[in-house]
N, C-alpha and C positions, 0 to 999 in steps of 0.2 A: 504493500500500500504506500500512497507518495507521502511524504512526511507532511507533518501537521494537519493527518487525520482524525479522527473522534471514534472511539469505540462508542457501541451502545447495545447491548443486550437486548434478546429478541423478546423479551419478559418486559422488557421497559415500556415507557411512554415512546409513541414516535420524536424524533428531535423536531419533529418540522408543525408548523402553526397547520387551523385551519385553512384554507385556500379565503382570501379575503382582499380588503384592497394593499395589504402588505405581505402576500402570500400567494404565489401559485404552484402546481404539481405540474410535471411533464412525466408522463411515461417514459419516452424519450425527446432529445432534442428536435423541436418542430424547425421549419424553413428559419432560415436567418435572419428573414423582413420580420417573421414574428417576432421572434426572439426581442429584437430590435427595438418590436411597437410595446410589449412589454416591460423590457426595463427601461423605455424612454417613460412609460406612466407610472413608472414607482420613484424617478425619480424625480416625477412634475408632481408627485405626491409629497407620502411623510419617508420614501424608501419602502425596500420591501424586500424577499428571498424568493427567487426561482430555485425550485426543486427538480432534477432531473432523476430518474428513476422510481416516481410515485406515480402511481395507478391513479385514476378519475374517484376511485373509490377508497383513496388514500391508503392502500397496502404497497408495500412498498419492495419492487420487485428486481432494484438494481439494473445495472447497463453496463454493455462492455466499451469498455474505454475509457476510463472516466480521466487521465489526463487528454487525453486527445479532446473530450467533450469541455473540457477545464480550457485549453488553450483557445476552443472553437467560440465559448462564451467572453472572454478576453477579446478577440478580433474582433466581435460582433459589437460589442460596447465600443472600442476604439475605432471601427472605421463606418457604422453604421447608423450610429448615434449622435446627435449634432447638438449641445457640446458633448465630445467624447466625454466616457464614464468609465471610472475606474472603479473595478469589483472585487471585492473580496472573495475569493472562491475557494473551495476547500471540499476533499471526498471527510464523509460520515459513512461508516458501519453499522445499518441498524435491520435486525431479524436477517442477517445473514446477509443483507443485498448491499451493495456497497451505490450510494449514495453520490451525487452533487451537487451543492447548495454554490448558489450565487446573489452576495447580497450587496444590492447599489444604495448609496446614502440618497437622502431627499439632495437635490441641486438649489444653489442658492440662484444657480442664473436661470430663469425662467422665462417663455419655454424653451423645454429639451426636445427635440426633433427627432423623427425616425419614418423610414419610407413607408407609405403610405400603400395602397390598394394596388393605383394609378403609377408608383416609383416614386412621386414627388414627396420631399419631406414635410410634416404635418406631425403637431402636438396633438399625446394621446395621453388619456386619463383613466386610472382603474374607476368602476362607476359596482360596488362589490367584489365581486370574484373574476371581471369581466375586466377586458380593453378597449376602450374606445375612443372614436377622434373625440378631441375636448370641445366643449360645444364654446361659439362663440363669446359665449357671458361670461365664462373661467377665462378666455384671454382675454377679456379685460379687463377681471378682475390682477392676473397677472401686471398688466400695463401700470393701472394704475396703484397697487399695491396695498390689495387688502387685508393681508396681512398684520399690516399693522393700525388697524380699524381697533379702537377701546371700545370695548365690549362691558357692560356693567353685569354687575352678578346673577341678573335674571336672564341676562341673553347668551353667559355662560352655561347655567343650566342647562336652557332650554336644548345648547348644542350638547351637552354631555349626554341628556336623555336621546337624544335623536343617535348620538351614536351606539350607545347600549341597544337600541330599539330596532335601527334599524337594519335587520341581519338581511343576508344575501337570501335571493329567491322570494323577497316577500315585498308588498309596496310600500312602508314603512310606518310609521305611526301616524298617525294623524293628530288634528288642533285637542280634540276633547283628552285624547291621551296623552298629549304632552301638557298639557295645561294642568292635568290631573297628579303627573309625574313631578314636573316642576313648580308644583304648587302654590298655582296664579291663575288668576281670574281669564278665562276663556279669551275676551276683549284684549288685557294687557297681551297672553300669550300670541295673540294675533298679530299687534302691533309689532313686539320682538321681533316673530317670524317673518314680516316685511321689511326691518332690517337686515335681519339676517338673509335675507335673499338679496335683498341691494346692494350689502359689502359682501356677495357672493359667495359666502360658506355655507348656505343652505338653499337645494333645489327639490321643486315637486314635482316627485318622481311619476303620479298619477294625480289625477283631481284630491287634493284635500290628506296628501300622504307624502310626507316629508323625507326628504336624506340630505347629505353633506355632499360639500363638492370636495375634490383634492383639502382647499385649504383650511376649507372648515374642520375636514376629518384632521387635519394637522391642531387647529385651533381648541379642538376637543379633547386632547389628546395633554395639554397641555395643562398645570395643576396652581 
């Protein structure tokens, strides 16, 4: 095994998170472009871990080659990704299969580009356990830098609860249950939530059911 592996016991916990917006699985190594549009939205995110050699169904069934796969995820952040990203990548040992994890920090320049459908490059966003073009309201949010929007202690909640809530495959909470969760008056929670959609940390995923954009889920995250 190449040095600065991980042992881990087929009895253990997996080392690897749920598949989320800072988490995905590969069976194996997908095309390059993916690769590409992937770690370009963990790092227009808060960062995130590519897993190579985990099942859809999170068992984890190892790959041959895992430096060749090691070097293959290197090129692809350096020559595919605009600005290049440098990864921290490393094989783990877990339930016998031997493992590659590759993890890119959040990017302070924003956005990070990666080819697109068409070949032309274009910012992409985890939106859950998913990759997608960033819709235009995150790149302006990016421009103008919401980030650093002061947020008062109710419109903190309101983002803590949305993150708790709003898990992958479902359309997220809505006003009655985060008003309920963050324990504020229906009206107030309203008002919040059209803030928080206007400094662009929170988008509605369907009629009246809330989630985070990139910087929100970064903004939630934060204590």
């Amino acid at each position: 095994m190449a040095s600065g592996a991980d042992q881990s016991q087929g009895g253990e916990r997996p080392p690897y998170e749920a598949e989320g917006p800072e988490s995905e699985w590969k069976e194996r190594l997908p095309r390059a472009e993916r690769v590409a549009r992937t770690l370009c939205a963990f790092a227009n995110g808060v960062g995130g871990k590519l897993w190579v050699g985990v099942r859809d169904d999170g068992a984890a069934v190892g790959l041959v080659g895992p430096r060749e796969t090691a070097e293959e995820l290197r090129r692809i952040a350096a020559e595919l990704v605009a600005p290049s990203q440098t990864l921290q990548v490393r094989t783990v040992t877990h339930a016998g299969a031997t493992l590659v994890v590759a993890k890119v920090s959040a990017s302070e320049a924003r956005p990070v580009l990666a080819p697109g459908r068409d070949g032309k490059l274009a910012p992409f966003v985890r939106d859950g356990s998913s990759t997608r073009l960033a819709p235009r309201a995150i790149q302006k949010v990016w421009l103008r830098g919401a980030a650093r929007v002061a947020l008062d202690a109710r419109e903190r909640r309101l983002l803590r609860e949305i993150r708790a809530r709003a898990l992958d495959g479902v359309a997220g909470p809505d006003l009655k249950e985060l008003a309920r969760a963050a324990r504020v008056g229906p009206r107030a929670a309203r008002r919040a939530l059209i803030q928080l959609q206007a400094a662009g940390l929170v988008t509605e995923r369907t009629a009246g059911h809330f989630g985070l954009t990139p910087e929100g889920h970064a903004r939630a995250r934060r204590r």
